[in-house]
N, C-alpha and C positions, 0 to 999 in steps of 0.2 A: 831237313825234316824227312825222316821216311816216308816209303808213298806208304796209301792207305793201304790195309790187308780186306777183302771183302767177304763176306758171307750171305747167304740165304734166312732173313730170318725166322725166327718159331714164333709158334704162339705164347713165350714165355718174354720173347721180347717185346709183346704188343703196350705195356704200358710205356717203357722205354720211347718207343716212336712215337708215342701221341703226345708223352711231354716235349722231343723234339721237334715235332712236325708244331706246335701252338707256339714254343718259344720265338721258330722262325718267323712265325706269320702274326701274330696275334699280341693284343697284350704291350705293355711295356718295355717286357725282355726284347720284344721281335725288333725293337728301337735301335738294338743296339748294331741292326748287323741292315743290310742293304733292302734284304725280301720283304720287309713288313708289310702287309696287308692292314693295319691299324689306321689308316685313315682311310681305308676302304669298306673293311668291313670289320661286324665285332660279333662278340660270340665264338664258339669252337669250331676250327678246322677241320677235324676227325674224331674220329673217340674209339676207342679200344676193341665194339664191334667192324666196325669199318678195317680197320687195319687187321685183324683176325681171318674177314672173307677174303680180302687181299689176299693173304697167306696162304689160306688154305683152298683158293681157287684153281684147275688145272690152268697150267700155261700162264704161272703169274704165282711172281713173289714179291716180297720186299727186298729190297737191295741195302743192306748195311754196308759202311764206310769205315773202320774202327784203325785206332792207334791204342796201342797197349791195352786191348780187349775193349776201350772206353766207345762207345756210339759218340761217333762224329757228323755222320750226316746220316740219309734215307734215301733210298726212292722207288718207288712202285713200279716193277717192269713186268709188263704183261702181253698179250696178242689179245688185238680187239679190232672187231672189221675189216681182217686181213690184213693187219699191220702191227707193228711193235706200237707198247702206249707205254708214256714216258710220265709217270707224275706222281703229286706228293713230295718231291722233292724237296728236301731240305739238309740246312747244316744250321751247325751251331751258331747264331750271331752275331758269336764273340771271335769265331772261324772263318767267316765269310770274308772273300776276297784274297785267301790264301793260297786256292790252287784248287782245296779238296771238291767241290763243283767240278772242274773240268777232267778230274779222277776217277769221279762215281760216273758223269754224264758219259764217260769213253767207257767204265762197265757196262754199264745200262747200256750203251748202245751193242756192244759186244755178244751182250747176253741176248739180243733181241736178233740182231744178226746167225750168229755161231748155235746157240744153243735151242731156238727158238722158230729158225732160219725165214724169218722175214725181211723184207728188202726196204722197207720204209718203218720208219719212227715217225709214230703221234704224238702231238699233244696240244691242251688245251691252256690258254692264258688269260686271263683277265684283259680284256681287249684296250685298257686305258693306261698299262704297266708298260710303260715304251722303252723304260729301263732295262727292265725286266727281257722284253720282245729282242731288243737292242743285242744283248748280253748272248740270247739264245742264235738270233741271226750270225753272229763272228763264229758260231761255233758248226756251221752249216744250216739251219735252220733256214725256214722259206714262211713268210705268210699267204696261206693258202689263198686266203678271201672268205672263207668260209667261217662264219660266224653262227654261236649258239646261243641261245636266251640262258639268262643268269635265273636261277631258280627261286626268283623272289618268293617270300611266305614258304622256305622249306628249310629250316634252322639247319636242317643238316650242313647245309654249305655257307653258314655262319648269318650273318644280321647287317644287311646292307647299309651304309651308311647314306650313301646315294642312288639316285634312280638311273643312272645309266649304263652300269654293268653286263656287258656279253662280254663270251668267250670267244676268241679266236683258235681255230685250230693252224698249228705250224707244222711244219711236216720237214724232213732229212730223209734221204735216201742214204739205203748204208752199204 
């Protein structure tokens, strides 16, 4: 398979990532592929303002993943608190487990390094996704210890299905 080709995306692509970015996580489709957030949480991932300010923020874009122009994966790379931030990530769940993750995460990290020039990558995980945590650690990742409150009563970050959700932050040095 070719590697991916990558791009910066526009605000023409923002409907584009939020159908990816719900497929991955949400939903029945999100079933089909490893990342599902569906027994954790329900309701929408992002939505079309969300991923707009992403874009249009200084020092922070969206990272696209494409094979013959088609969006294969996402992800959010940004500088936040003196450090690269790594998230929103997603691929197709019909894609997951093919490589295209460790393609975007080596962009994403690239861009956060080289173009960006920060020395550490953030990011935040659902602190009970040990698969998930698992997956991120083979690839350098460290868990911090540092844990966030999950934003219960705030739809924006979807509809909890359980009461014990925080965030962990994991952190790479690049």
């Amino acid at each position: 398979m070719p590697p991916l080709e990558f791009r910066a995306a526009t605000p023409a692509d923002a409907g584009a990532i939020v159908a990816l970015v719900e497929s991955a996580y949400r939903g029945h489709a999100s079933r089909a592929g490893w990342t599902t957030e569906a027994d954790l949480l329900d309701g929408r991932r992002t939505n079309t303002d969300d991923v707009l300010a992403h874009i249009q923020r200084p020092r922070s874009q969206v990272l696209l993943g494409l094979r013959a122009g088609q969006v294969l994966a996402c992800a959010h790379v940004a500088v936040e608190d003196g450090a690269g931030y790594f998230g929103m990530f997603s691929v197709l769940p019909t894609l997951q487990r093919s490589g295209i993750g460790k393609e975007m995460m080596a962009e994403a990290e690239r861009i956060a390094r080289d173009d960006y020039g920060m020395l550490v990558m953030r990011m935040t995980v659902i602190d009970v996704r040990d698969e998930l945590i698992a997956w991120y650690e083979r690839r350098g990742y460290r868990r911090t210890g540092l844990k966030k409150p999950f934003p219960y009563g705030d739809e924006r970050f979807g509809i909890p299905l359980r009461d014990d959700l925080r965030f962990e932050v994991l952190e790479k040095a690049l």
